[in-house]
RODO-2510 file (C-alpha; in nm, 4 decimals, decimal comma):
residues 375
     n   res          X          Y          Z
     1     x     0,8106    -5,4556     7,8395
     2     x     1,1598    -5,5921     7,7549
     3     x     1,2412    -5,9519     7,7681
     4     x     1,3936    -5,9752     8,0665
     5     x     1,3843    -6,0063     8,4381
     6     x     1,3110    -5,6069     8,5209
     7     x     1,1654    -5,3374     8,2996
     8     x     1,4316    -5,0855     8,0861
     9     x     1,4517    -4,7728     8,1060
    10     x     1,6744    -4,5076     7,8959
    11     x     1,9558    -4,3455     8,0672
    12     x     1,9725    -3,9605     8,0927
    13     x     2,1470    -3,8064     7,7946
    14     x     2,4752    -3,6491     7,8740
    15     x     2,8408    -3,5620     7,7631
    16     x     3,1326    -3,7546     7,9004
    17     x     3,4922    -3,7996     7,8228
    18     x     3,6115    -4,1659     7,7382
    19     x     3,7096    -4,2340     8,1050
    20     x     3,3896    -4,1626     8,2320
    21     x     3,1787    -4,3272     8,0054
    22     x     3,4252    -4,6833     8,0967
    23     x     3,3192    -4,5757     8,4587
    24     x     2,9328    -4,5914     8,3296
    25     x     2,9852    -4,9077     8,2084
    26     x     3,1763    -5,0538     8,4781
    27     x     2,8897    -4,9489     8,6986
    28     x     2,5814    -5,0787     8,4640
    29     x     2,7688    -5,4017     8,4872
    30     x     2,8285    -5,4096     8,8956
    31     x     2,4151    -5,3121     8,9108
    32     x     2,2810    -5,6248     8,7122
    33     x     2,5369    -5,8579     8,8683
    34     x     2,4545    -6,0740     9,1640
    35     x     2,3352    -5,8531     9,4740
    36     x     2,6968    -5,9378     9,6787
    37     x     2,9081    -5,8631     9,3387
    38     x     2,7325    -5,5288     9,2802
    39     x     2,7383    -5,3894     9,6636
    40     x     3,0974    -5,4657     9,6606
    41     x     3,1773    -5,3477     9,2993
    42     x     2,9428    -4,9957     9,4459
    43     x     3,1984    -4,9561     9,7077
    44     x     3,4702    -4,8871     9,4907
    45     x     3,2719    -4,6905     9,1471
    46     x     3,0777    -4,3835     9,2086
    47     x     2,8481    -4,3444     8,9420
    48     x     2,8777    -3,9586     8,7767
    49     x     2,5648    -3,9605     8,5751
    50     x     2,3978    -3,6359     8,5095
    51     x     2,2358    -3,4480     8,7898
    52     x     1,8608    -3,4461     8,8238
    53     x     1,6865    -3,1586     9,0152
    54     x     1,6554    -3,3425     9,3951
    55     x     2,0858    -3,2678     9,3630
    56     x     1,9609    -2,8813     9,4630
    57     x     1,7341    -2,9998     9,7162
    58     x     1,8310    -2,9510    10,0502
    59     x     1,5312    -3,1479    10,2160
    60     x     1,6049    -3,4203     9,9586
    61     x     1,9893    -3,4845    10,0119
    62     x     1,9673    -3,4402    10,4060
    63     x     1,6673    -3,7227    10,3450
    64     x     1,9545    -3,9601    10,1409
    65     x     2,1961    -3,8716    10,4048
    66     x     1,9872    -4,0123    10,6998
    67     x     1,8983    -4,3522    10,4610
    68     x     2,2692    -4,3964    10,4055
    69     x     2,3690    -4,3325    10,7968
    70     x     2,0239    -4,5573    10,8952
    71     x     2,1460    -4,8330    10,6374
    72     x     2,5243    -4,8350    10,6710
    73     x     2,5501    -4,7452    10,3067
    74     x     2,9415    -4,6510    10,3757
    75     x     2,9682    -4,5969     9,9698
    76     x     2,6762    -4,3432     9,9856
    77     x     2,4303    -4,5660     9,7884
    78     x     2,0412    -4,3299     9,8604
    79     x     2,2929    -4,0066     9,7960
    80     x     2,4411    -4,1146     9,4312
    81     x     2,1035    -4,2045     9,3027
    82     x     1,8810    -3,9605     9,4601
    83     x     2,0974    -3,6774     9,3328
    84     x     2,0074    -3,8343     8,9879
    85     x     1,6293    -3,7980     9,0831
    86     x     1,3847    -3,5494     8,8739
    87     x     1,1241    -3,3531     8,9585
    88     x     0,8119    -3,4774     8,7441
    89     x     0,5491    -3,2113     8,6720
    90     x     0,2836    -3,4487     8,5556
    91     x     0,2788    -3,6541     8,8422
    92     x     0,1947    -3,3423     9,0543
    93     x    -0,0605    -3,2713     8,8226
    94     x    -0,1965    -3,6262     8,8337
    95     x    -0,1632    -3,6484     9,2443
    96     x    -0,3215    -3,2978     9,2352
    97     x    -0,7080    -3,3701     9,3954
    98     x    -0,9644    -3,2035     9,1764
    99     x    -1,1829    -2,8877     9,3422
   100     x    -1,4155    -2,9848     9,6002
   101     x    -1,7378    -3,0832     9,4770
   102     x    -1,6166    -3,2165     9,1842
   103     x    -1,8812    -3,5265     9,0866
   104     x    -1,7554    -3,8277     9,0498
   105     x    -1,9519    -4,0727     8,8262
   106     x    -1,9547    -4,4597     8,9051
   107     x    -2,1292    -4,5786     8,5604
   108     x    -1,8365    -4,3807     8,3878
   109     x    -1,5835    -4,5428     8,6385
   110     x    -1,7399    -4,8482     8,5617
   111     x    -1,7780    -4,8583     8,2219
   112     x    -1,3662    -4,8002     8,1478
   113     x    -1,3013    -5,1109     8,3375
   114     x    -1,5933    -5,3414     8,2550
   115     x    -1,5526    -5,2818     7,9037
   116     x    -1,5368    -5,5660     7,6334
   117     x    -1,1586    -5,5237     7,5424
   118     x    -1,0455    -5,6175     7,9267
   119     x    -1,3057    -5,8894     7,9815
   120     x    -1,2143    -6,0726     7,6970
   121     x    -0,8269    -6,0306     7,8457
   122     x    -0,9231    -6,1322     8,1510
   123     x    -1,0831    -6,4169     8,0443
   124     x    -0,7503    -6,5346     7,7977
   125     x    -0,5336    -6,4434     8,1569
   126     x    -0,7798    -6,7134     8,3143
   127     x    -0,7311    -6,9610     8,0484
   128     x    -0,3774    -6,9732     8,0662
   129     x    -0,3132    -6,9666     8,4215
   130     x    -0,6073    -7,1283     8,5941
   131     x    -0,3982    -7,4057     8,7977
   132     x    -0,2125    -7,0546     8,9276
   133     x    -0,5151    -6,8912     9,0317
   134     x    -0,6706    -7,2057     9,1911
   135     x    -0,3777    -7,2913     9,3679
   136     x    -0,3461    -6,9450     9,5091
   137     x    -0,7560    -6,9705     9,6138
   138     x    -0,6980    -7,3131     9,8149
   139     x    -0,4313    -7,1830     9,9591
   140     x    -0,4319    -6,8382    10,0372
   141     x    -0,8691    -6,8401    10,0557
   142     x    -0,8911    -6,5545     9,7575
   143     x    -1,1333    -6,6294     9,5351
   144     x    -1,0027    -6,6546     9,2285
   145     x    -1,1898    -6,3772     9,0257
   146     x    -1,0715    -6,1571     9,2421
   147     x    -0,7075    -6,1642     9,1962
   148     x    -0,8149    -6,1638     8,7953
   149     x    -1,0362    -5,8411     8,8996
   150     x    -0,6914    -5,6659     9,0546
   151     x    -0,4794    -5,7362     8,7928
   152     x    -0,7216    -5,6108     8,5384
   153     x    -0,7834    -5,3134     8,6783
   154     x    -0,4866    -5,2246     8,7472
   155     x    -0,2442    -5,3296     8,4554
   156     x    -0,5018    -5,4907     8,1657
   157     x    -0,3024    -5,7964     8,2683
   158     x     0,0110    -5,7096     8,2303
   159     x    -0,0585    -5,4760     7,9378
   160     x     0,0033    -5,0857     8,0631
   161     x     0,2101    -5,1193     8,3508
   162     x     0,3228    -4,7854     8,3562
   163     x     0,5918    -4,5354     8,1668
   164     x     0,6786    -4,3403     8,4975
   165     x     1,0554    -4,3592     8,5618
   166     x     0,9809    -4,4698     8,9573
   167     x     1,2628    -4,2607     9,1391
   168     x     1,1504    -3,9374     8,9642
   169     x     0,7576    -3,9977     9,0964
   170     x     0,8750    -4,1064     9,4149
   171     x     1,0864    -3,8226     9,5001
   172     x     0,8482    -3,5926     9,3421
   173     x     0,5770    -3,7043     9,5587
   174     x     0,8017    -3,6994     9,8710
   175     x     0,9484    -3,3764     9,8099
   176     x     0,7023    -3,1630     9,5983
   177     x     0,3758    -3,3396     9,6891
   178     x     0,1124    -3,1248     9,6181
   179     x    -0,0059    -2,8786     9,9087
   180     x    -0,3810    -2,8364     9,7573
   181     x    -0,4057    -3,2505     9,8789
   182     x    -0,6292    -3,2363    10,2396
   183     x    -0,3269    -3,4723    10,3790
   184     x    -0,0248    -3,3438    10,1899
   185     x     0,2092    -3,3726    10,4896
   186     x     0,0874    -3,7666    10,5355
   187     x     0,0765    -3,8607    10,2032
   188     x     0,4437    -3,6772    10,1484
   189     x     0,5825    -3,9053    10,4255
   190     x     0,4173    -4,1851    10,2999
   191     x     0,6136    -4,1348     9,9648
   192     x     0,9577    -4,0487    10,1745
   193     x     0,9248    -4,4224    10,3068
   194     x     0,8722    -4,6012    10,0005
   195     x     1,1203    -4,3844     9,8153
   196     x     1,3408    -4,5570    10,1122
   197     x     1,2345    -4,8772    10,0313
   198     x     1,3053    -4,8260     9,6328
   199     x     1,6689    -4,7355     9,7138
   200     x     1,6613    -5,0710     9,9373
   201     x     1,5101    -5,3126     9,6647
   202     x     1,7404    -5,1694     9,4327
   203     x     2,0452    -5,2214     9,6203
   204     x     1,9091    -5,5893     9,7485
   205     x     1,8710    -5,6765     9,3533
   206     x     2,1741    -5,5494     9,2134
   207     x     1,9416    -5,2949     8,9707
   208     x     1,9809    -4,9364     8,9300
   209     x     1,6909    -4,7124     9,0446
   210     x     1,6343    -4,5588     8,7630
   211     x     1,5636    -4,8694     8,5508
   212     x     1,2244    -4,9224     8,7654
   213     x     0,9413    -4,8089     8,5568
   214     x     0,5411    -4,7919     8,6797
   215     x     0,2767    -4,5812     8,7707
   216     x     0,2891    -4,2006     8,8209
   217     x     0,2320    -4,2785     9,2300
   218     x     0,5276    -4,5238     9,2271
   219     x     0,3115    -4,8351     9,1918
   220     x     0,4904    -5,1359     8,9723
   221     x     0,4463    -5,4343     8,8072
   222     x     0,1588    -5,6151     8,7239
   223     x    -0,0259    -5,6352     9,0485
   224     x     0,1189    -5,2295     9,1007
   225     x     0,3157    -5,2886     9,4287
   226     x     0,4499    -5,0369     9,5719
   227     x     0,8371    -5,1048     9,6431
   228     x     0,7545    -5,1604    10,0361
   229     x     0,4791    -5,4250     9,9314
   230     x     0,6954    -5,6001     9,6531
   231     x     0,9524    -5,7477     9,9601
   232     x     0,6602    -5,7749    10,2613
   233     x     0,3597    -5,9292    10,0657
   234     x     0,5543    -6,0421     9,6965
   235     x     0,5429    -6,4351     9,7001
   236     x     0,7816    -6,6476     9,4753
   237     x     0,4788    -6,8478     9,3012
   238     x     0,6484    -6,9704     9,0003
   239     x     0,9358    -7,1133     9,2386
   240     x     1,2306    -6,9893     9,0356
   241     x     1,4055    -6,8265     9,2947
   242     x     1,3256    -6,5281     9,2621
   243     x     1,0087    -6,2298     9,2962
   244     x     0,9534    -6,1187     8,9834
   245     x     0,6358    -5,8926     8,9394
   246     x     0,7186    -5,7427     8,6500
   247     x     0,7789    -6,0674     8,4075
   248     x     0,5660    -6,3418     8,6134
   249     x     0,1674    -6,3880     8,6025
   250     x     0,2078    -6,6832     8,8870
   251     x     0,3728    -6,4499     9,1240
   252     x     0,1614    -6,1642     9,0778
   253     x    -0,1448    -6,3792     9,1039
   254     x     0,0363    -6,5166     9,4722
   255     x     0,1653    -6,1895     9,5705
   256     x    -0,2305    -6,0283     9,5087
   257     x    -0,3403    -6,3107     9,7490
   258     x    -0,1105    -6,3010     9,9574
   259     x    -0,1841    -5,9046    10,0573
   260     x    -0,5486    -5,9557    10,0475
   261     x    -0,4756    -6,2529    10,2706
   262     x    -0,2350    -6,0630    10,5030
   263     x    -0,5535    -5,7722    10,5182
   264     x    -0,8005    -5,9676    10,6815
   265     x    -0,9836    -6,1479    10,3548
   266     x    -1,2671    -6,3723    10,5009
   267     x    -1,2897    -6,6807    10,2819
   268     x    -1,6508    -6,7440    10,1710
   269     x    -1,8096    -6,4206    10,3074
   270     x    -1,9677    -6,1354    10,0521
   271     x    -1,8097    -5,7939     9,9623
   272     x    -2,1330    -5,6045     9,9644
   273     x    -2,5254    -5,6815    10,0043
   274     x    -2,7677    -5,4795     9,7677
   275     x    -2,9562    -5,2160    10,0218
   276     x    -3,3167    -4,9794     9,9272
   277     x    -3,3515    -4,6708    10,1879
   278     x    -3,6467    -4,5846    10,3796
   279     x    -3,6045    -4,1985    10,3562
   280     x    -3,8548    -4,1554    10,6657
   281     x    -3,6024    -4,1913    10,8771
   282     x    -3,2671    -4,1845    10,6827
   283     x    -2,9683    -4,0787    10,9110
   284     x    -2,7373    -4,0348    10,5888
   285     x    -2,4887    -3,8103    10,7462
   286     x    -2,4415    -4,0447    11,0678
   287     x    -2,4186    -4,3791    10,8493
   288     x    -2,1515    -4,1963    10,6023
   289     x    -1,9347    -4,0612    10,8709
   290     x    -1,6987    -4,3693    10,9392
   291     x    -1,6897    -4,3448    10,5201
   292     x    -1,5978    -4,6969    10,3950
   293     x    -1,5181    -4,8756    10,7643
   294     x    -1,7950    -5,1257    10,8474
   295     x    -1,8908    -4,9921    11,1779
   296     x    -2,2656    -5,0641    11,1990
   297     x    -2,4825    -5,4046    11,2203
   298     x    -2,7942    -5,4997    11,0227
   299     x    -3,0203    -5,3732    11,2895
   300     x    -2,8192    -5,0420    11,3227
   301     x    -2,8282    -5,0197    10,9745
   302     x    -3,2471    -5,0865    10,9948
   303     x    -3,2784    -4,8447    11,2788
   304     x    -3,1439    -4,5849    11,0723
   305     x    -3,3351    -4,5862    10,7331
   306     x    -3,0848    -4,8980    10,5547
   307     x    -3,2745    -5,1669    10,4857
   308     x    -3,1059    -5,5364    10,3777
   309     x    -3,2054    -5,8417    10,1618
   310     x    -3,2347    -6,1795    10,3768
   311     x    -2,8883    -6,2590    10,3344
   312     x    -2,7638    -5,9224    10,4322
   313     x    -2,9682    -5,9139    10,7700
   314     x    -2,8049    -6,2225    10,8421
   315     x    -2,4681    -6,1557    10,8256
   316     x    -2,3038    -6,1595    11,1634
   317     x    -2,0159    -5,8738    11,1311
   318     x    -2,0246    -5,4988    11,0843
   319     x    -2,1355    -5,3294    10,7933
   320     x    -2,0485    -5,0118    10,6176
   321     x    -2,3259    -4,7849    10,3877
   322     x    -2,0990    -4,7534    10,0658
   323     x    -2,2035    -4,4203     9,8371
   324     x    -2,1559    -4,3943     9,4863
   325     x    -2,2095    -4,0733     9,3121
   326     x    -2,3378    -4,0747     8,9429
   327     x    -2,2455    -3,7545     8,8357
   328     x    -2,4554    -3,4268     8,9038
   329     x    -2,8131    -3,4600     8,9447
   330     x    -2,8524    -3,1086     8,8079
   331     x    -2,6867    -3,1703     8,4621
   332     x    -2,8389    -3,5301     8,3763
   333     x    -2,6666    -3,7422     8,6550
   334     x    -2,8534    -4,0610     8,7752
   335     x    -2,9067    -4,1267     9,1298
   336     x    -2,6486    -4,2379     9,3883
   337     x    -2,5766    -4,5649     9,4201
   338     x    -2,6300    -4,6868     9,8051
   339     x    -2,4642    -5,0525     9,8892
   340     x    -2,3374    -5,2752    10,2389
   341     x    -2,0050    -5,3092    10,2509
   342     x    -1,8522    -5,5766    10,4346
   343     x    -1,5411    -5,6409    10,5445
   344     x    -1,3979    -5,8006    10,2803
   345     x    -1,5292    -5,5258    10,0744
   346     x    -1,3141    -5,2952    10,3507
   347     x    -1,0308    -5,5263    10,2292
   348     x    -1,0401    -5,4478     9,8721
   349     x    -0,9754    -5,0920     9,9317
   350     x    -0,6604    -5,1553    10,1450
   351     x    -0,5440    -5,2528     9,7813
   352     x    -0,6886    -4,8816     9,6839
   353     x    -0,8719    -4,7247     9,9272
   354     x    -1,1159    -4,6155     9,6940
   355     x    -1,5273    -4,7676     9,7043
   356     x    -1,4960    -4,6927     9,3242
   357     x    -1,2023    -4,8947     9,2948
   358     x    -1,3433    -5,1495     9,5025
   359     x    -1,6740    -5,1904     9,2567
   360     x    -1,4834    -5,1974     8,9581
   361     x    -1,2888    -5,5119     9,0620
   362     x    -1,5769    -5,6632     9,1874
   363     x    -1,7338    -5,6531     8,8730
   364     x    -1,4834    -5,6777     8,6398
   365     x    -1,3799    -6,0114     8,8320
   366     x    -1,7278    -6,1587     8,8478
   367     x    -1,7977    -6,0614     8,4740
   368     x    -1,4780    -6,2300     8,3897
   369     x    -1,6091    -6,5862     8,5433
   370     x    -1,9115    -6,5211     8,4348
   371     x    -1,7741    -6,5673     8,0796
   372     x    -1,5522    -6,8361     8,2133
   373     x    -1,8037    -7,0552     8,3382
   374     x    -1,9921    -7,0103     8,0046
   375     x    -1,7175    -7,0644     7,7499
***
């Protein structure tokens, strides 16, 4: 990451006489000055960088058409930089789902997060920022391992936070999102909107698009917001101004508690209570249709072959059976993993709406002050 307020990236590579490259440079300076200075400046310099693939897209420029007519953008601001936008194969290969009945494997899930390399990060990210993290527990009511367990998981603190140029997955994944996905029209619209909201932070920043750098789904920063999230749940923590997830460990710790917040985070109530099945009377398929949603009580759960420690019959909200597969029985796998989610386990996967994903933070999070409380 470069030293300074957002992340680099290198322009495209292209030929240009004298007076256009002094038109380059007039607009890199109009993007990085203050927000007012560069709209106006983008009024009056059209940038002529080369053309990416979306500039032969019909469904992408009538898309940048509609943002600049919805916005006001008189000088044509999603147009200009979405014509600049690249089609990505990898991403489409990484958004690609694998075949159904694919295993997954939660002890190999596990065992790339909960690993000694990130724990011992997570516990130097602790050190140095503990009045951050319990400030943001008092007042936001986030514990703080879990914020630590989010931004480990998702960046290694800070450390990979993505090499994606963030208009070319964006527009990739709104344009080109893979058909094989079981909600490829949702998930393409999903992308569509916070393509929108790129162009937006952009322009409200004074930073070309194409600078942003992150994840192969868009996500950036350390905490991995997605551009929508970095304006509606980002939090100034470090009070300079400004929200700056890319460079600043207090606001990503805020901004993580502020979402989890903002989702319905229950201060003082468990993720998940250990379970054991009665397979007498099991009712697997009914207790795994709502998936991950807690939708059942501990006497529902009872009734239908879940049973609960003491302080998992107790609690007073719904509950949700959480499966974990462990690879394939057939070829070596271990059993499935069967757990109570609550609803602040539920909240966790509004971050990623993934059990796995859930788990792994969990533990990483605890392990981490685990080792805290022992140093």
């Amino acid at each position: 990451m470069v030293p300074s307020r957002f992340t680099a990236a290198h322009p495209p590579r292209h030929r240009c006489t004298a007076l256009l490259a002094s038109l380059l440079a007039a607009v890199a300076l109009c993007a990085h000055a203050p927000t007012s200075a560069a709209q106006s400046a983008a009024t009056k310099v059209r940038p002529q960088a080369a053309l990416g693939h979306y500039a032969q897209h019909e469904a992408a420029l009538t898309f940048a058409r509609e943002i600049d007519t919805q916005e006001l953008w008189e000088d044509a601001w999603a147009e200009r930089w979405i014509l600049q936008a690249q089609r990505n194969p990898q991403v489409i290969r990484l958004m690609t789902p694998a075949p159904a009945g694919t295993p997954r494997n939660w002890n190999v899930y596990r065992d790339r997060f909960v690993e000694p390399r990130r724990l011992q990060a997570g516990l130097r990210f602790w050190r140095e920022h503990e009045p951050t993290l319990r400030r943001a527990e008092a007042e936001f009511g986030v514990p703080a391992w879990l914020i630590v367990g989010i931004i480990g998981v998702e960046t290694l603190y800070g450390q990979h936070t993505g090499t994606f140029r963030t208009l070319d997955a964006l527009a990739t994944l709104a344009f080109d999102f893979p058909a094989e996905h079981p909600r490829a029209e949702q998930r393409s619209a999903f992308f569509r909107s916070e393509l929108h909201a790129l162009l937006r932070l952009s322009r409200d920043l004074g930073m070309p698009p194409t600078q942003w750098l992150g994840s192969y789904a868009g996500a950036m920063g350390l905490p991995q917001f997605m551009p929508s999230n970095w304006t509606r749940y980002g939090v100034d923590y470090d009070g300079d101004g400004r929200i700056d997830l890319l460079n600043s460990p207090a606001d990503a710790i805020g901004s993580v508690a502020h979402y989890l917040q903002a989702f319905g985070w229950k201060p003082g109530t468990p993720t998940h209570y250990p379970v054991t099945l009665d397979t007498s009377r099991l009712a697997l398929d009914t207790l795994l249709a709502p998936s991950i949603l807690p939708t059942f009580d501990a006497r529902a759960l009872a009734d239908k072959g879940v049973l609960l420690d003491a302080a998992g019959q107790a609690h007073p909200g719904p509950l949700a059976l959480v499966e974990l597969e462990n690879g394939d029985p057939e070829r070596g796998g271990a059993p499935r993993t069967y757990l109570a989610g609550t609803e602040n386990f539920y909240v966790i996967t509004r971050y990623n709406q993934s059990s796995y994903y859930a788990m792994a933070v969990i533990e990483l999070g605890q392990a981490v002050e685990a080792l805290w409380r022992a140093r």
